[in-house]
PDB file with SEQRES, HELIX, SHEET and CRYST1 records, atoms N, CA, C and O in Angstrom:
SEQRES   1 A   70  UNK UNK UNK UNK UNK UNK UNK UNK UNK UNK UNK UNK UNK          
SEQRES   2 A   70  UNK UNK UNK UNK UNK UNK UNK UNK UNK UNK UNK UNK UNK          
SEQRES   3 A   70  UNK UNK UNK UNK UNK UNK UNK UNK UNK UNK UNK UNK UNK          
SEQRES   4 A   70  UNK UNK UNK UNK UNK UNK UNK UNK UNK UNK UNK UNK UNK          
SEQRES   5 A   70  UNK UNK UNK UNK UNK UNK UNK UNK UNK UNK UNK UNK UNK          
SEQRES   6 A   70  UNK UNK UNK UNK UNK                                          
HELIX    1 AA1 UNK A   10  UNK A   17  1                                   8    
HELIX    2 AA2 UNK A   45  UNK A   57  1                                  13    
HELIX    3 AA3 UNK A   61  UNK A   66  1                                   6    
CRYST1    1.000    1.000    1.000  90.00  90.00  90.00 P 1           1          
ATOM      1  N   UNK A   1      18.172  21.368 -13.531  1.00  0.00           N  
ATOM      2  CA  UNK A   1      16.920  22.068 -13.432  1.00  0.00           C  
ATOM      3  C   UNK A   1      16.710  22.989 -14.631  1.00  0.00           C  
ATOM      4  O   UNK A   1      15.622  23.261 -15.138  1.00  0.00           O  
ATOM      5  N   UNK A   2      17.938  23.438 -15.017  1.00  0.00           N  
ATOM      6  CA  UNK A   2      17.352  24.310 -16.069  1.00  0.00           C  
ATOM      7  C   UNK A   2      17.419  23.569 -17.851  1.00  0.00           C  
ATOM      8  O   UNK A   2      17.199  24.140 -18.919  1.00  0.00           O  
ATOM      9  N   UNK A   3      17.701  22.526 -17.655  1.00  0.00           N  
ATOM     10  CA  UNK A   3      17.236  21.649 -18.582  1.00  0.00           C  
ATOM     11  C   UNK A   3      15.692  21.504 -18.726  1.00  0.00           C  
ATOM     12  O   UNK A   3      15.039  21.906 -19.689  1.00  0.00           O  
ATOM     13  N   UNK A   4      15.135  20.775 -17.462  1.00  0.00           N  
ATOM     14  CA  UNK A   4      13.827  20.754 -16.819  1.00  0.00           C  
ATOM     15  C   UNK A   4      13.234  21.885 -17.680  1.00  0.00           C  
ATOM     16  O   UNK A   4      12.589  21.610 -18.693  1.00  0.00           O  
ATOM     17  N   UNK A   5      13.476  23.323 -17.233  1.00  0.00           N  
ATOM     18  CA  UNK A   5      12.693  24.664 -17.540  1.00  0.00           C  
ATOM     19  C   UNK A   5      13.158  25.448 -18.035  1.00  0.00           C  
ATOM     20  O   UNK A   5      13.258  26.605 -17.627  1.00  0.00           O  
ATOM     21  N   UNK A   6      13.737  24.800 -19.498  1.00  0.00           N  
ATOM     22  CA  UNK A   6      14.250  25.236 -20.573  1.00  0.00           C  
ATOM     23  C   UNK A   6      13.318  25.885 -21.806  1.00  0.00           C  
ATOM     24  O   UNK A   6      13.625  26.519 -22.815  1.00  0.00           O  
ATOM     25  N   UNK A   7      11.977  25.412 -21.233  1.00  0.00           N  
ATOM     26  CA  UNK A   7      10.921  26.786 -22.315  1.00  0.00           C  
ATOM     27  C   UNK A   7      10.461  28.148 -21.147  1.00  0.00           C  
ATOM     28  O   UNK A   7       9.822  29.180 -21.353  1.00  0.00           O  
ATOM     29  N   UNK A   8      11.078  27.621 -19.940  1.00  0.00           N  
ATOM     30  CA  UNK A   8      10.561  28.771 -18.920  1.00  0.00           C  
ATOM     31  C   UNK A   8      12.305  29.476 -18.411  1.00  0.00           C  
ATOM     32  O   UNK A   8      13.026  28.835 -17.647  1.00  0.00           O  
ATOM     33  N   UNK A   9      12.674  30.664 -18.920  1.00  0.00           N  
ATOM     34  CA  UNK A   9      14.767  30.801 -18.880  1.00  0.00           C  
ATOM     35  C   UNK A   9      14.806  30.964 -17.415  1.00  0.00           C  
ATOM     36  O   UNK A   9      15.505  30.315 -16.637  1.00  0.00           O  
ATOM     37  N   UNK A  10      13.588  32.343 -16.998  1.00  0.00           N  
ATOM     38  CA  UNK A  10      13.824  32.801 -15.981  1.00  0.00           C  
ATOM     39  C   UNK A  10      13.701  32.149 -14.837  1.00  0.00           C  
ATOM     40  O   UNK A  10      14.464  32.456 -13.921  1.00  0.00           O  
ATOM     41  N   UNK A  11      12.736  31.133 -14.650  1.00  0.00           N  
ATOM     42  CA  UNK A  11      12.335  30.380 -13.589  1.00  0.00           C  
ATOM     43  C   UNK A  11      13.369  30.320 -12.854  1.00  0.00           C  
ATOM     44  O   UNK A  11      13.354  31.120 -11.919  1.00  0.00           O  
ATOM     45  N   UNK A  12      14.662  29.372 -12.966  1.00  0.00           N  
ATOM     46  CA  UNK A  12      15.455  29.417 -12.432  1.00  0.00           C  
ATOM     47  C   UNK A  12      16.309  30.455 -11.839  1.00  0.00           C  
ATOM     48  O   UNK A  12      16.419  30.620 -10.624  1.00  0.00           O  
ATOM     49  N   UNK A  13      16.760  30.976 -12.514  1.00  0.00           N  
ATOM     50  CA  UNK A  13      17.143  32.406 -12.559  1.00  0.00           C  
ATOM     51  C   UNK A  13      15.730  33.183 -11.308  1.00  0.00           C  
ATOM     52  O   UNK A  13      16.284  34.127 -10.745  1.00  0.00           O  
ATOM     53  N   UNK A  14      14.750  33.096 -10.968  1.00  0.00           N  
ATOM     54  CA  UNK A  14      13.899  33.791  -9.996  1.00  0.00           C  
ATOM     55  C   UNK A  14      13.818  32.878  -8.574  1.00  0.00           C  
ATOM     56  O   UNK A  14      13.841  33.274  -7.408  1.00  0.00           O  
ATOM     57  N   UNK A  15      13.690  31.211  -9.229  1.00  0.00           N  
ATOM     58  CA  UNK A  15      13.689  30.634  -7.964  1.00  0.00           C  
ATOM     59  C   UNK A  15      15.103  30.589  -7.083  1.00  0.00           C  
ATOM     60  O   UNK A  15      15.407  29.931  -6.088  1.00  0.00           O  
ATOM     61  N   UNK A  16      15.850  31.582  -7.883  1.00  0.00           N  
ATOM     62  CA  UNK A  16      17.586  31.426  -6.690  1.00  0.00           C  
ATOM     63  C   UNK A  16      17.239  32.815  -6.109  1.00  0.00           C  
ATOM     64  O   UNK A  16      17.299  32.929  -4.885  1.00  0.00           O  
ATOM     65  N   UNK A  17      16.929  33.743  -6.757  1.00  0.00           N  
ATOM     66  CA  UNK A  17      16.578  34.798  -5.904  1.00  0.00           C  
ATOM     67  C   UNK A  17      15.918  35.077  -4.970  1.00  0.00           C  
ATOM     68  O   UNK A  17      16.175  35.819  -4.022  1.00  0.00           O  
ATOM     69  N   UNK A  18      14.512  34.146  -5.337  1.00  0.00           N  
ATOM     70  CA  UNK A  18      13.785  34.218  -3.966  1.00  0.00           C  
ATOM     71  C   UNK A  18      14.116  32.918  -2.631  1.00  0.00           C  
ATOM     72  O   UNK A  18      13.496  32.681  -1.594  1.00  0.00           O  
ATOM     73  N   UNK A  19      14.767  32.580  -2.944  1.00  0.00           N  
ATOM     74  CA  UNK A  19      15.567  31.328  -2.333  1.00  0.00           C  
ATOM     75  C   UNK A  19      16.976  31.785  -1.565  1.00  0.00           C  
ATOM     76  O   UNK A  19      17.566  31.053  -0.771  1.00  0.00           O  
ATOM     77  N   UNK A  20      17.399  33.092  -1.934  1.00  0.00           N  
ATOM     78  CA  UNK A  20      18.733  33.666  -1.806  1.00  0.00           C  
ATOM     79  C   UNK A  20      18.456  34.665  -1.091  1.00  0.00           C  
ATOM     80  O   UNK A  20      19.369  35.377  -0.675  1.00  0.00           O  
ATOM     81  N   UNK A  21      17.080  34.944  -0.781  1.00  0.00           N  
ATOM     82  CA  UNK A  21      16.272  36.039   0.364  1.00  0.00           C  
ATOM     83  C   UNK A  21      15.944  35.553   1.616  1.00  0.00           C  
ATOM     84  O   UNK A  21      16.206  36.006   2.730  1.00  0.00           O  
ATOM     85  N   UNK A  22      14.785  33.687   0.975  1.00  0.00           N  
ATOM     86  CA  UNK A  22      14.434  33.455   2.506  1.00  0.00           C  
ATOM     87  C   UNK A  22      15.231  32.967   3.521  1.00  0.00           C  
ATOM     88  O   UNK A  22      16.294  32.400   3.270  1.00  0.00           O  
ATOM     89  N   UNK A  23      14.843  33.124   4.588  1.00  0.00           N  
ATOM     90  CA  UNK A  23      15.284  32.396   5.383  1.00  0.00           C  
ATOM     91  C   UNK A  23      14.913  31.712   6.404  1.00  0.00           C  
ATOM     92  O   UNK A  23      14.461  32.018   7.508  1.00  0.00           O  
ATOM     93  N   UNK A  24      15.265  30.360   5.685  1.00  0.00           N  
ATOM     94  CA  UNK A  24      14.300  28.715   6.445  1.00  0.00           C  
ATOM     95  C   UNK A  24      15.178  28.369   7.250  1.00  0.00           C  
ATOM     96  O   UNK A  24      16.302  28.817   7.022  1.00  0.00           O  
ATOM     97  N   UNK A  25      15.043  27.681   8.172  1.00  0.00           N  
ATOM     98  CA  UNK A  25      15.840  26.725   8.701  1.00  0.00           C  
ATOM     99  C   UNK A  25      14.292  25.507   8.902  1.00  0.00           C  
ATOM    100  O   UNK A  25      13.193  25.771   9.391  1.00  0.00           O  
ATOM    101  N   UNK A  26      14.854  24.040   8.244  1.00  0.00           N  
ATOM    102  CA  UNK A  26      14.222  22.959   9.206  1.00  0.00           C  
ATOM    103  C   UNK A  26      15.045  21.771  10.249  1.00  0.00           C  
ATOM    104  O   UNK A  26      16.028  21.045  10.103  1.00  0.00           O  
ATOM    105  N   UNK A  27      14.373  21.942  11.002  1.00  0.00           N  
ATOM    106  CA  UNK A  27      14.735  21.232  11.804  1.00  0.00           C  
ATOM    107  C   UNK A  27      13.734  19.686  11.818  1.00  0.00           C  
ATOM    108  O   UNK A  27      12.510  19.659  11.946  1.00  0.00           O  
ATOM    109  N   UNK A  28      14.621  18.510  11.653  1.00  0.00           N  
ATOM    110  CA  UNK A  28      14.092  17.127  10.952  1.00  0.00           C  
ATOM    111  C   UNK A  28      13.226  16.558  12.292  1.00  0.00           C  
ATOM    112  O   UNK A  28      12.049  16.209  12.385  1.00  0.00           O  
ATOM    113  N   UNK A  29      14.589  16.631  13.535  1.00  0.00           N  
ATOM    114  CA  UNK A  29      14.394  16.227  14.417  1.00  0.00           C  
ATOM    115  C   UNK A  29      12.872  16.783  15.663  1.00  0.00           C  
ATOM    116  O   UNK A  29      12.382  16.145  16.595  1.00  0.00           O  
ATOM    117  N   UNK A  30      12.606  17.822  15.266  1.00  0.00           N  
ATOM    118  CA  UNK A  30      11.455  18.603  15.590  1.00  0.00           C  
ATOM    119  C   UNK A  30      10.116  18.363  15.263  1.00  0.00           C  
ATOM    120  O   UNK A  30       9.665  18.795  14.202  1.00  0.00           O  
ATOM    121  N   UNK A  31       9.489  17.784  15.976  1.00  0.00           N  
ATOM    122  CA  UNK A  31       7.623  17.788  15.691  1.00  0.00           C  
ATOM    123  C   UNK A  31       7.426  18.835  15.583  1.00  0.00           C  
ATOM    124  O   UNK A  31       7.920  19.521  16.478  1.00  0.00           O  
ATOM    125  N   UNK A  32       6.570  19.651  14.407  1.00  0.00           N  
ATOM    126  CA  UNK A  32       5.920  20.942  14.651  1.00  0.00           C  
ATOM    127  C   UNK A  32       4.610  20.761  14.516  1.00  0.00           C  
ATOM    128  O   UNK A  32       3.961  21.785  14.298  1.00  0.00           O  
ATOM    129  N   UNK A  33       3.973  19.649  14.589  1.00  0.00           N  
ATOM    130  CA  UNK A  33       2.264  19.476  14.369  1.00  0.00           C  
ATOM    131  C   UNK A  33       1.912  19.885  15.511  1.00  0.00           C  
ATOM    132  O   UNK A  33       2.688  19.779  16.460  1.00  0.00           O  
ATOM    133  N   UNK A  34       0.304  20.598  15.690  1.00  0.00           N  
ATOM    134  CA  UNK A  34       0.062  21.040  17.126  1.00  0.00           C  
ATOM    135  C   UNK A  34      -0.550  19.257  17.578  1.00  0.00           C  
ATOM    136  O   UNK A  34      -0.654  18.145  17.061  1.00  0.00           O  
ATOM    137  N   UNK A  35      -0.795  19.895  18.750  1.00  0.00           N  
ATOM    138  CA  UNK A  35      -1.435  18.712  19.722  1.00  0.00           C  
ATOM    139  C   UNK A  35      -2.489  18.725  19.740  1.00  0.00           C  
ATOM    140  O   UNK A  35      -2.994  19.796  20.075  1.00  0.00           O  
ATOM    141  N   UNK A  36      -3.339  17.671  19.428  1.00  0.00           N  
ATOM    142  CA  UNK A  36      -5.478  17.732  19.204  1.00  0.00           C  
ATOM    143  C   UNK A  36      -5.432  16.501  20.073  1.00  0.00           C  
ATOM    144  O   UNK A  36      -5.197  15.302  19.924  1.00  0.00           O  
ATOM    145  N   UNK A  37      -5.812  17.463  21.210  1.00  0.00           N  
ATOM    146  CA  UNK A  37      -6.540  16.522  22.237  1.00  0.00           C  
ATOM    147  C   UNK A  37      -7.382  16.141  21.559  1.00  0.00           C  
ATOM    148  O   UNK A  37      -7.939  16.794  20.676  1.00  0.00           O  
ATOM    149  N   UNK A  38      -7.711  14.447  22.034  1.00  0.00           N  
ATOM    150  CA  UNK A  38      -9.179  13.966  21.753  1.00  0.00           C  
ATOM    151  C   UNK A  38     -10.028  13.898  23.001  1.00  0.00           C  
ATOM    152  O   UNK A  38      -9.568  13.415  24.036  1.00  0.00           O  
ATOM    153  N   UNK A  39     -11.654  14.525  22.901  1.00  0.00           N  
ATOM    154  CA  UNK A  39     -12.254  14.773  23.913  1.00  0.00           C  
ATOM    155  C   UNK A  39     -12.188  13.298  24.139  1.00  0.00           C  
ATOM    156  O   UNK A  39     -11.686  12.443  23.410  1.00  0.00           O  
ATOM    157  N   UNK A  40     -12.962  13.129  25.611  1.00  0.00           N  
ATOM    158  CA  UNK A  40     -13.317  12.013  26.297  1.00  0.00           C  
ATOM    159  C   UNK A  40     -13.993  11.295  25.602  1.00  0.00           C  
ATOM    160  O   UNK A  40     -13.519  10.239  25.183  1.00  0.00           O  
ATOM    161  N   UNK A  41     -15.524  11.760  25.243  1.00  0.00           N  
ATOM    162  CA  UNK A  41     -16.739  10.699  24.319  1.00  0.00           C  
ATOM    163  C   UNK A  41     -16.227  10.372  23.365  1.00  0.00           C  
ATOM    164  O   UNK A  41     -16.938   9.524  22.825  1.00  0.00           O  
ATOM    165  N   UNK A  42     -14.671  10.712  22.378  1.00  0.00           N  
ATOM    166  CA  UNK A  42     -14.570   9.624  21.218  1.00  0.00           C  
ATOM    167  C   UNK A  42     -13.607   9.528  21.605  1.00  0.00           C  
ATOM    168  O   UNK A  42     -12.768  10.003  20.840  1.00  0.00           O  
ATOM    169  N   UNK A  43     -12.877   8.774  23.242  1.00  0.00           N  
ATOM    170  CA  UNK A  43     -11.948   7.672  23.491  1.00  0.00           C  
ATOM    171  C   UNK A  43     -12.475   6.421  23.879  1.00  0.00           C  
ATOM    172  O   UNK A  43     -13.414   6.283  24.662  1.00  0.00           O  
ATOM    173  N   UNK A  44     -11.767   5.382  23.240  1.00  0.00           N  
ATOM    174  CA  UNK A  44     -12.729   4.555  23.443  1.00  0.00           C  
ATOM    175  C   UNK A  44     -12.323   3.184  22.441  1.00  0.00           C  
ATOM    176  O   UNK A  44     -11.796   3.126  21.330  1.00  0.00           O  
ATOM    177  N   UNK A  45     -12.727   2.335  23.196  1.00  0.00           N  
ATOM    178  CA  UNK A  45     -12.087   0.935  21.876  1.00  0.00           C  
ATOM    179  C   UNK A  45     -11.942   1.205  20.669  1.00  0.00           C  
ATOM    180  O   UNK A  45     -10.995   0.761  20.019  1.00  0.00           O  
ATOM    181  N   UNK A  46     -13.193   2.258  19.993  1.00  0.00           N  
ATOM    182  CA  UNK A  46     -13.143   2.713  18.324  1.00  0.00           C  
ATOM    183  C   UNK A  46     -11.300   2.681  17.830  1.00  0.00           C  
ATOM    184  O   UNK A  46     -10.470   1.918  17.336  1.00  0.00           O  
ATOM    185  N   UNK A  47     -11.435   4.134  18.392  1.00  0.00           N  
ATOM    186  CA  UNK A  47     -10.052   4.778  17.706  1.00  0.00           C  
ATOM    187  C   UNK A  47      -9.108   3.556  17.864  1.00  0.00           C  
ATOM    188  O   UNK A  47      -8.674   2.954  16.882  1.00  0.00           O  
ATOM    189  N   UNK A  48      -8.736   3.134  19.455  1.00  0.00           N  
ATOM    190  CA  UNK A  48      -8.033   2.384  19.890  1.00  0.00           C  
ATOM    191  C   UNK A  48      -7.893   1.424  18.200  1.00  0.00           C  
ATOM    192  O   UNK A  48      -7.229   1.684  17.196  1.00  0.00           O  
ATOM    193  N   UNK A  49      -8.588   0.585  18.428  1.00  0.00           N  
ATOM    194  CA  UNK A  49      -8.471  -0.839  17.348  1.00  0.00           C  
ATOM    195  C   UNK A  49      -8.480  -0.385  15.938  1.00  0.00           C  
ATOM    196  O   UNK A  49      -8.078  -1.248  15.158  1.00  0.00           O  
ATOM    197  N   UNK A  50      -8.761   0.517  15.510  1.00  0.00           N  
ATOM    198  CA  UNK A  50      -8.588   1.110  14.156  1.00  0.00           C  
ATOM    199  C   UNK A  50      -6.650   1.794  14.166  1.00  0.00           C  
ATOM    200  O   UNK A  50      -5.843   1.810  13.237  1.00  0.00           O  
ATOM    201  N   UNK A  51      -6.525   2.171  15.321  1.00  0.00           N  
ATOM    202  CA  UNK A  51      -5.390   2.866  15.236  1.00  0.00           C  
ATOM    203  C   UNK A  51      -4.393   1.511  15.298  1.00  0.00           C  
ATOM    204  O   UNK A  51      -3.319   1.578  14.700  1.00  0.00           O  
ATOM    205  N   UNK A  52      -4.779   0.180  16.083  1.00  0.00           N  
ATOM    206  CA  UNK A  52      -3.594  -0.729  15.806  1.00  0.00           C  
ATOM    207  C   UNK A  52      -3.905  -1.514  14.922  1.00  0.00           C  
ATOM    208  O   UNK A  52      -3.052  -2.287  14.484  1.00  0.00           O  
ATOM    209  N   UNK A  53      -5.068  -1.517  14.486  1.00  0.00           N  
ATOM    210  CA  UNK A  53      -5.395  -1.944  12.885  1.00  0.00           C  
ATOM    211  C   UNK A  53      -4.113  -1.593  11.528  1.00  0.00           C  
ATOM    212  O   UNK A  53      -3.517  -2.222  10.655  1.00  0.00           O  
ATOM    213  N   UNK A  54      -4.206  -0.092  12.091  1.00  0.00           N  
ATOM    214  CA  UNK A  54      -3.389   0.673  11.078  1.00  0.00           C  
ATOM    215  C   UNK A  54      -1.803   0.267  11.171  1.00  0.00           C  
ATOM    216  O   UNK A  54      -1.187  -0.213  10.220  1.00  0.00           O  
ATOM    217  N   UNK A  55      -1.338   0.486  12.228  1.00  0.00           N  
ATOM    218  CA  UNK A  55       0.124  -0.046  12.915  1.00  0.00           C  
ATOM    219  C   UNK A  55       0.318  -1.181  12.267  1.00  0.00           C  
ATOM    220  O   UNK A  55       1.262  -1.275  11.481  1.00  0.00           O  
ATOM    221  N   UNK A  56      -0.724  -2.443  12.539  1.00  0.00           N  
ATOM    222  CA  UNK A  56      -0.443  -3.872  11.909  1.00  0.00           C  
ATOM    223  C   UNK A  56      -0.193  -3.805  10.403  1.00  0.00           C  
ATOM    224  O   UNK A  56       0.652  -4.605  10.000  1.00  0.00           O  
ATOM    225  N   UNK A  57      -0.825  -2.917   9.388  1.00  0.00           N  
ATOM    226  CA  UNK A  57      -0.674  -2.768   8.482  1.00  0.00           C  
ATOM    227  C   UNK A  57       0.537  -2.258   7.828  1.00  0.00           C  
ATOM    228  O   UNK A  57       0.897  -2.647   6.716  1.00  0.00           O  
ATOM    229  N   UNK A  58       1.247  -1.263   8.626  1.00  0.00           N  
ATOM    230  CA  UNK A  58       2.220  -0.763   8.186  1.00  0.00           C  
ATOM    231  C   UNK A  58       3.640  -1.357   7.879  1.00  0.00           C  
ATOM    232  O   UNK A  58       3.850  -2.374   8.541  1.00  0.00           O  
ATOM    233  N   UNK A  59       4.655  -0.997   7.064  1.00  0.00           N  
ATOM    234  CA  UNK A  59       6.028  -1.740   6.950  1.00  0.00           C  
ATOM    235  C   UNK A  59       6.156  -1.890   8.216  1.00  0.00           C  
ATOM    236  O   UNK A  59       5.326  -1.330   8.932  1.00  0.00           O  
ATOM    237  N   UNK A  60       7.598  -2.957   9.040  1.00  0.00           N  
ATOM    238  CA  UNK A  60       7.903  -2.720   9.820  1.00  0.00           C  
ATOM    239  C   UNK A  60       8.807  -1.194  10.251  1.00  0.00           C  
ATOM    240  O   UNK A  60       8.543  -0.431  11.180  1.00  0.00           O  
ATOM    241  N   UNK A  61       9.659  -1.107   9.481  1.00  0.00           N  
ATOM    242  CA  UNK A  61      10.515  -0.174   9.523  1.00  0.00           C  
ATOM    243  C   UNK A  61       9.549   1.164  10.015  1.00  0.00           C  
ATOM    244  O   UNK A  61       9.822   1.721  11.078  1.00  0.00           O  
ATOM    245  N   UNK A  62       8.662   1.532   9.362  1.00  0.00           N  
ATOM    246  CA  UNK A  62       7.840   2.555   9.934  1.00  0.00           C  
ATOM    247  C   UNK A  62       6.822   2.101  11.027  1.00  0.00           C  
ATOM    248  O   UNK A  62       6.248   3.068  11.529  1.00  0.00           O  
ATOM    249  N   UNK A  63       6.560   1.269  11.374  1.00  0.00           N  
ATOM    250  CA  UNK A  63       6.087   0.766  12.841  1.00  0.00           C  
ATOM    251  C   UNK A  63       7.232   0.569  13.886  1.00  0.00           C  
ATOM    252  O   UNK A  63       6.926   0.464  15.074  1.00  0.00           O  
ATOM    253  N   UNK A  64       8.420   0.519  13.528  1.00  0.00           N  
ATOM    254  CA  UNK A  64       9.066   0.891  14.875  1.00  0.00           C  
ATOM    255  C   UNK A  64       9.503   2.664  14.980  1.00  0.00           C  
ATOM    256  O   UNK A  64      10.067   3.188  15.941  1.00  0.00           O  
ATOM    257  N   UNK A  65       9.062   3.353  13.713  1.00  0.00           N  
ATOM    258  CA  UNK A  65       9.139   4.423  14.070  1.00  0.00           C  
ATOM    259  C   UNK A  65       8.379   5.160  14.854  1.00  0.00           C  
ATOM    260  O   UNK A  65       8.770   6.076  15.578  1.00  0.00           O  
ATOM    261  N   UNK A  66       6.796   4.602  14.662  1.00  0.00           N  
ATOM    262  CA  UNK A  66       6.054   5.222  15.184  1.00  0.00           C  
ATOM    263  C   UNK A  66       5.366   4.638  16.435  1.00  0.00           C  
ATOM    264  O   UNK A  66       4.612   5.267  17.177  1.00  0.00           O  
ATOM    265  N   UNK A  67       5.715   3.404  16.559  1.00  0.00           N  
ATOM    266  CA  UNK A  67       5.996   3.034  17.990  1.00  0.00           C  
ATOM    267  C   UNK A  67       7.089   3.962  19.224  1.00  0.00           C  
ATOM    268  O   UNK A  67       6.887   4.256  20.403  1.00  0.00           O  
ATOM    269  N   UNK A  68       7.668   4.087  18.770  1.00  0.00           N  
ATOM    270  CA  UNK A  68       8.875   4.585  19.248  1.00  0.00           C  
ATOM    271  C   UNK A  68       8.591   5.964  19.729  1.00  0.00           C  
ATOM    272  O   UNK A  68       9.091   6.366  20.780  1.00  0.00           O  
ATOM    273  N   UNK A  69       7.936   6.582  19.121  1.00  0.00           N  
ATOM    274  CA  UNK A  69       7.567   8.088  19.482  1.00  0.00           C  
ATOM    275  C   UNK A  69       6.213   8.047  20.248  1.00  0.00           C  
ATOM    276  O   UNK A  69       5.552   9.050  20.518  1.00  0.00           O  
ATOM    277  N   UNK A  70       5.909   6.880  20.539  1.00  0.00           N  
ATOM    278  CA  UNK A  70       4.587   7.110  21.457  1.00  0.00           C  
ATOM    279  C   UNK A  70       4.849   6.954  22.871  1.00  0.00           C  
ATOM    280  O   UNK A  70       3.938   7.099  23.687  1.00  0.00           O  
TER     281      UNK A  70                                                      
END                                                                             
């Protein structure tokens, strides 16, 4: 990295400090998106067939992921 931002010295040197303050934890296994109900009037074949439109499109590998969580 400090090859990378070798016309910038300090960068590095600031991004450990403020990096050496916070404190993150993530958790991978954790959804943190909220939940958006969809009202009633836009459920409905639309979404439905666009949404397995999308599925069909996708790698497999990420269609059994996101199969999987539904």
């Amino acid at each position: 990295m400090r090859y990378l931002f070798r016309d910038l010295p300090d960068a590095c040197d600031n991004t450990l400090a403020v990096a050496e303050r916070a404190s993150v934890t993530i958790e991978f296994d954790n959804d943190a998106l909220p939940e958006f109900p969809i009202p009633d009037e836009f459920q409905g074949a639309t979404h439905k067939d666009g949404a397995n439109r999308l599925l069909r499109e996708l790698p497999i590998a990420a269609r059994r992921s996101v199969t999987a969580t539904t």
